[in-house]
N, C-alpha and C positions, 0 to 999 in steps of 0.2 A: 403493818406498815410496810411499802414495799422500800425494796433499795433504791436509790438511788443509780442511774444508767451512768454507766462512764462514757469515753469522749467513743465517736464512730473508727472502727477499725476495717478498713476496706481486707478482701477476703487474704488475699494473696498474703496480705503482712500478717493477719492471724495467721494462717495457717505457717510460716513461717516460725511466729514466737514458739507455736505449740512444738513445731522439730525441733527450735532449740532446746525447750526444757525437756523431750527427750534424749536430745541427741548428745546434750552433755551433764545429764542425769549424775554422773558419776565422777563428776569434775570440782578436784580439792575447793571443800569451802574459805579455806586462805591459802589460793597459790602463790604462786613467788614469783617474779620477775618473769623468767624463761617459760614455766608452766603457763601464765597470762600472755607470752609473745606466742607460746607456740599454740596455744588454743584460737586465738585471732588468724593467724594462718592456715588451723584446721577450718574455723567456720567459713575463712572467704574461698576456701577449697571448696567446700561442699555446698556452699550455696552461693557461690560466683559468677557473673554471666561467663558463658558459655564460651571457650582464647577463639579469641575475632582472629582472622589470618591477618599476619603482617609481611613485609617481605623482608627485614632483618631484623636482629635483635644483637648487640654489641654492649660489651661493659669497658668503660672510661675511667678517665677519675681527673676532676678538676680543680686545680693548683686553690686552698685555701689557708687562711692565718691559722687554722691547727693543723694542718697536712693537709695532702689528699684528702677531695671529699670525691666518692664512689656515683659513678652516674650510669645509670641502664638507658639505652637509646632504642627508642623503635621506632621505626622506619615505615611508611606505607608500602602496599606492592607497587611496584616498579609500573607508573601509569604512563604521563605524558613529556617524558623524555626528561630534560636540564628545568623544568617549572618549578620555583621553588614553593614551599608548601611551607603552611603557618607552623610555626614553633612554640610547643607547649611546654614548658618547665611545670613539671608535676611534681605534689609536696606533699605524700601519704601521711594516715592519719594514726593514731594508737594513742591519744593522751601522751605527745612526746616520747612515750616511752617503750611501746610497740609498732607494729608495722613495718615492715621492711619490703623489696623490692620485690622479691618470691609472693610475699603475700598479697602485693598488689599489681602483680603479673594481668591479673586479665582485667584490670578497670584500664590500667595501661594499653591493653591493646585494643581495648572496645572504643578507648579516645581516639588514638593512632587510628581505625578501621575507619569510626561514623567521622573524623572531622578531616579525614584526609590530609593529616598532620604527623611532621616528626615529633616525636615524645621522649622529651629527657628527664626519664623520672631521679630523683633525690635524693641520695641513700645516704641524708643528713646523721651525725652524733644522737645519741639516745640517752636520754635520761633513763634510770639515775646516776648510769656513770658519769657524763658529761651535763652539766648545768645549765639554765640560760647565761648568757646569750648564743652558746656554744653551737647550737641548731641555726638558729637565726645568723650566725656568720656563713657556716655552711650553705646556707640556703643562699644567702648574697655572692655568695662566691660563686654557687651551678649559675647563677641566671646572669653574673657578668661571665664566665666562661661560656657561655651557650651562645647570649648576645655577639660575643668576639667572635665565636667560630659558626656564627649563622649558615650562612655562606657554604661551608666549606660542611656543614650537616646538612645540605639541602634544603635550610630554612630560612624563611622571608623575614630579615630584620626587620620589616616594618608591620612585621603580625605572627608580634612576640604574645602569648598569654602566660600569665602564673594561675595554677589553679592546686586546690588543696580542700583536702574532705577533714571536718573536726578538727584534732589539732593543728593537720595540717594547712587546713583553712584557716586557722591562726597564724601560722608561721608564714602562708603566701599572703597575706592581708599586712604582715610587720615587714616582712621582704617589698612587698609594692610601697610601704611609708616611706620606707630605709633608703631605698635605691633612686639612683638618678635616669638610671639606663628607662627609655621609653616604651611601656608595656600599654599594647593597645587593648589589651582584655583580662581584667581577673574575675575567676570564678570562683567564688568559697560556696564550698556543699557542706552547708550544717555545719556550721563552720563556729569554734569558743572563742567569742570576743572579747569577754570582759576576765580577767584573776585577781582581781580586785577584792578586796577584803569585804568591800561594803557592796558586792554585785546583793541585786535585790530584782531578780527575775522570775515572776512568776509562773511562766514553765517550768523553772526547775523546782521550783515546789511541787505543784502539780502532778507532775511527770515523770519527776525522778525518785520514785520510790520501789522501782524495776520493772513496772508490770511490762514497760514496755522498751527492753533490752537495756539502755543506758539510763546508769545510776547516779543521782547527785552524788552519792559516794564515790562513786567512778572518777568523777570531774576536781572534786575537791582533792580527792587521793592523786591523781597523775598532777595538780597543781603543786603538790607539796611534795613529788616526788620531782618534778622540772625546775624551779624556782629555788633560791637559797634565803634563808630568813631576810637577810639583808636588802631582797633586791626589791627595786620600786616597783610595787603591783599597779598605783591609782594613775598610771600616766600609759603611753604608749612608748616604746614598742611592747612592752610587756601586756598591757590590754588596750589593744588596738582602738577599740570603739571610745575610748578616753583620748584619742589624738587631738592635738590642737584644731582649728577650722580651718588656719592656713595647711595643715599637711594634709586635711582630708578633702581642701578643696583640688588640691592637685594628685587625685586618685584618677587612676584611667577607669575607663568606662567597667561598667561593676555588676554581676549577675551574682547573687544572693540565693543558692535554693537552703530553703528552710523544708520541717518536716513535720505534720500538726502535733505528732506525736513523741515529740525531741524535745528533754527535757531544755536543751539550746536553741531553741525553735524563738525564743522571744530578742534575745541578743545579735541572733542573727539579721532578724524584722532591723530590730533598733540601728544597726550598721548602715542597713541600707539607705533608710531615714535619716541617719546624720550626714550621709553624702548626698541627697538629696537636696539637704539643707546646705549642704557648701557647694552645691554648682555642679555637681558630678551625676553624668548620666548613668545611675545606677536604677536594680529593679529587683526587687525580691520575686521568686517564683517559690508560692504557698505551695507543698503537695498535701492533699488531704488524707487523711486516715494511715501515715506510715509511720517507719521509726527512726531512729537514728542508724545509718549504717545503708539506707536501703538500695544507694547505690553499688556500694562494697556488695551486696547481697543480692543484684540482680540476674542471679540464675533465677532463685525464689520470685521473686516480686514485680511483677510488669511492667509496675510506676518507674522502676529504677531502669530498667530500660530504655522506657520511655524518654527518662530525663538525659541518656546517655546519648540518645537519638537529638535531644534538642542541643546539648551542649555541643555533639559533632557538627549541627549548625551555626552555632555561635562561632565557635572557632574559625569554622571556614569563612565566614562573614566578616571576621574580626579583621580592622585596620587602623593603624596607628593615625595619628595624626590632630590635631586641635578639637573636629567634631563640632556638636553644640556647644559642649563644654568642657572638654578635654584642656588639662596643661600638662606640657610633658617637657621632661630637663633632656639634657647632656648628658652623656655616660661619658667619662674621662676613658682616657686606656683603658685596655681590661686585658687580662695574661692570655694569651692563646697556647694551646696544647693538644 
């Protein structure tokens, strides 16, 4: 009897998994905290695209309800004099509780290069030390401090984007609910919709038994290390794709990449589709045969490239305003700094 074929793995993402199982061959079968932040920073090191040139790179920090939250700005090179240029508030990923700014040094500049945009990446609180909704205040705070000093970073307040890879794509998806300030474009890449007790996706059946990098154990472990017993999973902000109709009809316009091979590959479909259904020009873009991660890992993988080439279009495309469908509030004041 023969086996059974699994799902199509285009080349570039094989050949990838197979580096990873050699390349961390050797790596604690239960590491701790710091061993899992600093092994995520070795792999987006060694198979990262390639630091796109910028013309500056500067570290901030903007005024939030638990202190300081830490911002990295990059700059494009110095093109067409005083032109202000779209503003991207970026929301790195780790299951809340890895990723930092170092480790996602060059998807940051590959945005900044292809969308001809300034990029104020996030360097939100981390679980497990800090809980929800401790991220997700940080996160409101970068993108009203960004908004307020548009201007004054050479960014176009009227082509503001929030974008976020996995958890981060969760936390820029609760940030775009959360916030009044007028965001003409979110991107979530593979982005965890649902923490819900009763999620029932069958990707992550499928999918998440490692073959192909991210584990439902992955997902459920960073849920119960971010989240306190206590807190509401079956509603939004906490799982976003559980928002009311009224807040998800006033989503700005919405790019969705999903991954065929991402145990989160179905939650992320389902997002797209529920803003669909409340009036929000949103669109999923399916990439076939990849994993979870594969933009994080576009030294490796061409598709992730690719996607980093279309998103640098998005951005530069991107503008605020009503659209087909678009509603967008008032930002009250916001603290400048």
């Amino acid at each position: 009897m023969s086996r059974a074929r699994g799902p199509w793995v285009e080349p570039d993402t094989a050949a990838l998994l197979a580096a990873m199982a050699r390349d961390f061959a050797g790596a604690p079968a239960e590491p701790t905290v710091d061993e899992r932040r600093q092994g995520l920073n070795i792999a987006a090191d060694l198979y990262g695209p390639a630091p796109a040139p910028v013309g500056r790179i500067e570290d901030r920090f903007a005024p939030g309800p638990h202190g300081p939250v830490p911002v990295r700005i990059y700059w494009p090179p110095e093109g067409e004099g005083e032109r202000l240029r779209p503003l991207v508030v970026h929301i790195h990923g780790g299951g809340w509780v890895l990723g930092d700014p170092d480790g996602y040094a060059r998807v940051c500049r590959a945005y900044c290069a292809a969308g001809d945009c300034v990029v104020v990446d996030v360097d939100y609180r981390r679980a497990p030390e800090h809980k929800h909704p401790v991220a997700l205040d940080d996160c409101l705070a970068a993108l009203a401090w960004a908004a307020a000093n548009a201007r004054a970073l050479g960014g176009d307040p009227a082509r503001i984007v929030v974008t976020g890879d996995s958890a981060g794509g969760h936390l820029a998806a609760a940030t775009c609910q959360q916030t009044s300030i007028p965001v003409a474009l979110q991107i979530l890449v593979y982005p965890v919709m649902s923490a819900s007790a009763r999620a029932d996706f069958p990707s992550r059946r499928a999918l998440g038994d490692g073959a192909y990098f991210l584990r439902e154990f992955d997902i459920l472990r960073a849920e119960s290390e971010y989240f306190s017993p206590g807190d509401d999973r079956e509603s939004a902000p906490a799982s976003p794709l559980l928002a009311s109709a009224a807040v998800l009809s006033r989503q700005p316009r919405t790019v969705v990449i999903t991954a065929s091979l991402d145990p989160l590959c179905d939650e992320g479909a389902a997002y797209a589709k529920a803003l669909k259904r409340a009036g929000v020009d949103a669109r999923e873009w399916r990439i076939r045969g990849t994993i979870h991660g594969f933009v994080l890992f576009a030294g490796r993988i061409g598709k992730g490239r690719d996607i980093i080439r279309r998103i640098g279009r998005a951005v530069s495309g991107a503008r605020s305003g009503p659209g087909r469908f678009g509603l967008f509030r008032r930002q009250p004041s916001a603290p400048r700094g």
